[in-house]
C-alpha positions as CSV (number, residue, x, y, z in Angstrom):
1,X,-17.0,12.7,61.8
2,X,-18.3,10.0,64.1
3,X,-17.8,6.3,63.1
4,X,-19.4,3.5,65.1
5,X,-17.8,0.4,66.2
6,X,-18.3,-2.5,63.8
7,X,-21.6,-4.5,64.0
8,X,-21.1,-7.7,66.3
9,X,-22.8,-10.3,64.5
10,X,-20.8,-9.3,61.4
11,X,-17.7,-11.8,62.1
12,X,-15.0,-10.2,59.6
13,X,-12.0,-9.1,60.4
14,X,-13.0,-5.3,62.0
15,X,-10.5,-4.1,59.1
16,X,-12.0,-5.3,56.5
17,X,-15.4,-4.1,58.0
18,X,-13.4,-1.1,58.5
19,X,-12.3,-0.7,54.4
20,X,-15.7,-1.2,53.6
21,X,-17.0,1.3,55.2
22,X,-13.8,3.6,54.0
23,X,-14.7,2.7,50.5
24,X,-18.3,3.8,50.8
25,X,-17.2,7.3,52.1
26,X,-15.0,7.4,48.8
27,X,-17.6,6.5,46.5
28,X,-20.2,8.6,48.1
29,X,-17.8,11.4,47.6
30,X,-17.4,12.1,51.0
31,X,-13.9,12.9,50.6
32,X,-13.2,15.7,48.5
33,X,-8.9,15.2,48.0
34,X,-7.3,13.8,51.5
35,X,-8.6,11.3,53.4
36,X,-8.7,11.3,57.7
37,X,-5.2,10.6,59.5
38,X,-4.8,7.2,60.3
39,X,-4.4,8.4,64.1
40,X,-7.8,10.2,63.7
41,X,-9.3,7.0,62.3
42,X,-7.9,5.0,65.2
43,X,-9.9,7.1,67.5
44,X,-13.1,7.3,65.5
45,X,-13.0,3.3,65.4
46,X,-11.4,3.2,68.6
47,X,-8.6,0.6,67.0
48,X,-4.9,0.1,66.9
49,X,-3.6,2.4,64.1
50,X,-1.9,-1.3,62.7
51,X,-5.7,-1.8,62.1
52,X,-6.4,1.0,60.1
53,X,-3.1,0.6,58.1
54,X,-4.7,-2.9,57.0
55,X,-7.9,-0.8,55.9
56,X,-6.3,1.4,53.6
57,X,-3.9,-1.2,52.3
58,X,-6.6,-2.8,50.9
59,X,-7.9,0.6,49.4
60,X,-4.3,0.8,47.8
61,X,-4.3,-2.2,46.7
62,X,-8.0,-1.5,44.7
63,X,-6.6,1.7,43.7
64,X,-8.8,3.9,45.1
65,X,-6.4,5.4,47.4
66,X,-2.5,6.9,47.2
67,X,-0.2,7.4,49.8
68,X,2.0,10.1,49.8
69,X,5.0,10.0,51.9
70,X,5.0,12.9,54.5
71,X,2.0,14.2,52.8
72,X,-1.1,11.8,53.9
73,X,-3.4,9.2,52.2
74,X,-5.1,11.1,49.0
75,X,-8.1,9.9,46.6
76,X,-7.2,8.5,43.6
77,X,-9.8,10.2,41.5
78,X,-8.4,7.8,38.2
79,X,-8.3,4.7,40.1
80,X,-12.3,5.5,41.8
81,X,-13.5,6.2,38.1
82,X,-11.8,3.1,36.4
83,X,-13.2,0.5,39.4
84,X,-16.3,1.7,40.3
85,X,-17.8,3.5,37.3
86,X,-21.0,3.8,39.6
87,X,-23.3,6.2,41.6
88,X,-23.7,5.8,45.0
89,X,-26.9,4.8,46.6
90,X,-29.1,6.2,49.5
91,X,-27.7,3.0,51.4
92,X,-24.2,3.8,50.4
93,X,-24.6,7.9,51.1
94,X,-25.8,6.7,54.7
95,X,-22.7,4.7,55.5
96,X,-20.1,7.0,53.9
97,X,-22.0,9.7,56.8
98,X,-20.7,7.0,59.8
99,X,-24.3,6.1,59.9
100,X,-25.8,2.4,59.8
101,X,-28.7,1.8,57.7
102,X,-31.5,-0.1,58.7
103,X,-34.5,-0.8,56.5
104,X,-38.5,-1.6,57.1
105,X,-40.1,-3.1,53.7
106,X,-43.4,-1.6,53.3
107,X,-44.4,-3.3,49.9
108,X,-42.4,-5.4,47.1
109,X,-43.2,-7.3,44.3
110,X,-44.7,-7.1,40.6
111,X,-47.0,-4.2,39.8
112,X,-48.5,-2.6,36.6
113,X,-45.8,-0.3,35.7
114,X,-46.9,4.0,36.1
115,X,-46.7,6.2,32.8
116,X,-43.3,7.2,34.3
117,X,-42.0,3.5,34.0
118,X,-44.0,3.0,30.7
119,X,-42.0,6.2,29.4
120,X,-38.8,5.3,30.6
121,X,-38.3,1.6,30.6
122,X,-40.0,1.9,27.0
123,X,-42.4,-0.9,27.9
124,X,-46.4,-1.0,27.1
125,X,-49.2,-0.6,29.2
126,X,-49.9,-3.9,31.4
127,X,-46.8,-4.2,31.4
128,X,-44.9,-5.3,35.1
129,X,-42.1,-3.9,36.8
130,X,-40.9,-4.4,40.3
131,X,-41.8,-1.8,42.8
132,X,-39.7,-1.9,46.3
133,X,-40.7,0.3,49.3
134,X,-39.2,0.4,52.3
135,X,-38.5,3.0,55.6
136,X,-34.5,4.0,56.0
137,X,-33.6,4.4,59.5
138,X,-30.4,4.6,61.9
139,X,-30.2,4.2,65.5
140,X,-34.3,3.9,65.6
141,X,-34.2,7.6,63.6
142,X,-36.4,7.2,60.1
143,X,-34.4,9.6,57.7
144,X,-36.2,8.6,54.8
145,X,-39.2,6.4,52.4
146,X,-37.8,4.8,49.2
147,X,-39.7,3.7,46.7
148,X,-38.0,1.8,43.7
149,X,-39.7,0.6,40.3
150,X,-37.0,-1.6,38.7
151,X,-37.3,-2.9,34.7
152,X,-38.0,-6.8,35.1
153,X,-37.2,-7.0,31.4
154,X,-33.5,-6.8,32.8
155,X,-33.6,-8.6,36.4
156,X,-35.4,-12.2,35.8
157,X,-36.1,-13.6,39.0
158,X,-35.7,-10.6,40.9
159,X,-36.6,-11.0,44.6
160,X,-36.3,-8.2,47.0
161,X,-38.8,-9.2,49.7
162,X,-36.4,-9.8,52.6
163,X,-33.7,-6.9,51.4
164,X,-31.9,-5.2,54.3
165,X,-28.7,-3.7,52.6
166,X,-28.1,-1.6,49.6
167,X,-30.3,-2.5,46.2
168,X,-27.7,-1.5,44.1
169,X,-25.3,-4.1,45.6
170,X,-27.8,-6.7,44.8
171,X,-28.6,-5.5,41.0
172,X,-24.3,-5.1,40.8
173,X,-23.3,-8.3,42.6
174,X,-26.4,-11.2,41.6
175,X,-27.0,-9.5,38.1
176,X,-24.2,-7.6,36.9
177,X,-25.9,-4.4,36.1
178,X,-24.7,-1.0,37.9
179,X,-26.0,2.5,37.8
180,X,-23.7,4.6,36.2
181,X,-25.8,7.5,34.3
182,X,-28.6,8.9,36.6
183,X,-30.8,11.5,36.1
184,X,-32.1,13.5,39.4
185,X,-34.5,15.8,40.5
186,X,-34.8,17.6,43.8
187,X,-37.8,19.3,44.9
188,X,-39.0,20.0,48.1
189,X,-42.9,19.2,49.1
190,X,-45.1,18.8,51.8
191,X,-45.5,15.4,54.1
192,X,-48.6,13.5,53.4
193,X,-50.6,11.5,56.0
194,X,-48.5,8.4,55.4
195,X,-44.9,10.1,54.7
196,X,-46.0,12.4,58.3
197,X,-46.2,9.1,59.9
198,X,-43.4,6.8,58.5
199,X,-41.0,10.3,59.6
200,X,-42.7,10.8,62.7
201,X,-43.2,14.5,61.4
202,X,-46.6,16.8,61.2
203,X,-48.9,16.5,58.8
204,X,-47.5,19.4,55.5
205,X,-44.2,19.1,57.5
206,X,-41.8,20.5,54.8
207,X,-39.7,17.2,53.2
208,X,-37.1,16.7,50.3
209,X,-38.7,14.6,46.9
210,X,-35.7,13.1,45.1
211,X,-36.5,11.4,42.0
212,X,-33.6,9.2,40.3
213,X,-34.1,7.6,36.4
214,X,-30.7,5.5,36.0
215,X,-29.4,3.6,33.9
216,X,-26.8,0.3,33.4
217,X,-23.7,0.6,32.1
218,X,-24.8,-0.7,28.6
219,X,-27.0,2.7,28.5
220,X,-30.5,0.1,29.5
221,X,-33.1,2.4,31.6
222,X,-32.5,0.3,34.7
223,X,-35.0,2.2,37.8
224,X,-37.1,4.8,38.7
225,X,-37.2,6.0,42.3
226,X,-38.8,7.9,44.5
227,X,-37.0,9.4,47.7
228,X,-38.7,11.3,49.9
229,X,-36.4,12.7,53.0
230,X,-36.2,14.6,56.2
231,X,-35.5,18.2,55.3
232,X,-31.9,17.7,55.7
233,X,-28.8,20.3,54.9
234,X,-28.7,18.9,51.2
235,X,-25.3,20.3,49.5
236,X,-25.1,19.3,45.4
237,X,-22.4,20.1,43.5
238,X,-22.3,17.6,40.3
239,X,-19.3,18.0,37.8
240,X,-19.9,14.3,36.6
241,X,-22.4,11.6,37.1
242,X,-21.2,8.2,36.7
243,X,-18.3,7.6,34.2
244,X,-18.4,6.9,31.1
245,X,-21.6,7.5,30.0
246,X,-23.2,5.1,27.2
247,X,-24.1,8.3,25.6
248,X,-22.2,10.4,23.2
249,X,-19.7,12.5,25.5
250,X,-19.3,16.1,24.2
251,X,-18.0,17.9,27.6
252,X,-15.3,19.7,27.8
253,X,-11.8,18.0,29.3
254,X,-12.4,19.9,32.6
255,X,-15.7,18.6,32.8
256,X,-15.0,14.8,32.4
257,X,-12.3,15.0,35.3
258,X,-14.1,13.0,38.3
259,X,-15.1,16.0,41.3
260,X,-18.6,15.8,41.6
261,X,-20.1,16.0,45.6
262,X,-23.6,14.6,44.9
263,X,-26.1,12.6,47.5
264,X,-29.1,12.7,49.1
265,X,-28.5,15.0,52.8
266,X,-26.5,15.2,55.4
267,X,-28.2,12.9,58.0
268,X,-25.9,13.1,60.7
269,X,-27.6,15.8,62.7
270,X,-30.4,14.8,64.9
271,X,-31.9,18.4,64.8
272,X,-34.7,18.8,62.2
């Protein structure tokens, strides 16, 4: 797994750059059990291994990690569930892959919402919701188009205009409302004239459709998006999505336990 050096005009202290980044991998579900060696994160950030041990204390200290004497650094599955009680977004899948994001807005503001949004958001016809579209890149590489319709019934005010980091951060951190139940559907199609160009791919070039209706953890219908991707190695396994659910929970006890691998590609390969 490759890991870049920190940005330089982000001025933190590289570990806690360094934890964030960790944390993302977790969430994502990067990490199935064990985490890297702190010798072979040194390397990968090219850092003191004192550095690194400042990272995951602070992942301790969250509870999201455990450390095991002899053993290694493990995920605490409990610890992830009880904090984060969330799903990881395209921005968040990208980092936990050692990649860094960068975003082109194509379009955002107020639009009449679709039948999709009218169905979901339970809203009438005329009615507005916030669309957001925008190009996901890395190292000048487009990986993918995102296209987000967000219920303004829940986000007055919402501005997303000069967004260049992860949505869900925004809708979690300036209007406490996080995605924990998300339906998704993966399918693949062909590229249009406008997808072609955006991914620099032919015309019908085959392309990955990922479709996400999620809700807030007080069971409201929260967004509707539209993912279309590179046709990347996509692996899904899903045990559990997002934890607990606002809806009656009738799964067995193996079911509820927190291993689920679940995310949009492996982007990391610059072969297509």
């Amino acid at each position: 797994m490759q890991a870049e050096a920190p940005a330089a005009k982000d001025h933190r202290p590289v570990y806690i750059q360094i934890a964030e980044t960790l944390r993302a991998r977790i969430v994502s579900g990067l990490y199935e059990d064990k985490i890297d060696g702190e010798l072979k994160l040194a390397s990968q950030w090219k850092v003191s291994r004192r550095t690194i041990q400042q990272a995951l204390d602070i992942l301790v200290r969250e509870g999201l990690l455990i450390r095991q004497h002899g053993m290694g650094t493990f995920i605490n599955r409990r610890g992830v569930e009880k904090r984060y009680h969330a799903i990881a977004s395209i921005t968040e899948s990208l980092v936990g892959q050692g990649l860094k994001p960068d975003y082109t807005v194509l379009e955002s503001g107020e639009v009449p919402a679709g039948e999709v949004e009218q169905r979901f958001f339970d809203i009438s016809a005329g009615s507005k919701v916030y669309a957001h579209k925008r190009l996901a890149a890395s190292a000048g590489r487009p990986l993918a188009v995102v296209s987000t319709n967000l219920n303004l019934d829940l986000l007055e005010g919402l501005e997303l205009s000069a967004l260049s980091g992860s949505l869900y951060k925004v809708l979690r951190e300036k209007f406490g409302r996080t995605v924990v139940v998300a339906e998704d559907k993966y399918m693949p199609m062909a590229a249009d004239d406008e997808i072609a160009s955006l991914l620099n791919l032919e015309r019908g070039a085959p392309v990955f459709l990922a479709v996400r209706e999620g809700r807030d953890q007080t069971g409201a219908p929260l967004e509707v998006s539209r993912i279309i991707m590179l046709p990347v190695p996509l692996d899904i396994s899903i045990r559990n999505v997002g934890f607990p659910s606002p809806e009656p929970d009738n799964r067995s006890a193996a079911a509820k336990e927190w291993t689920y691998t679940v995310g949009f590609g492996d982007f990391r390969s610059k072969d297509r």
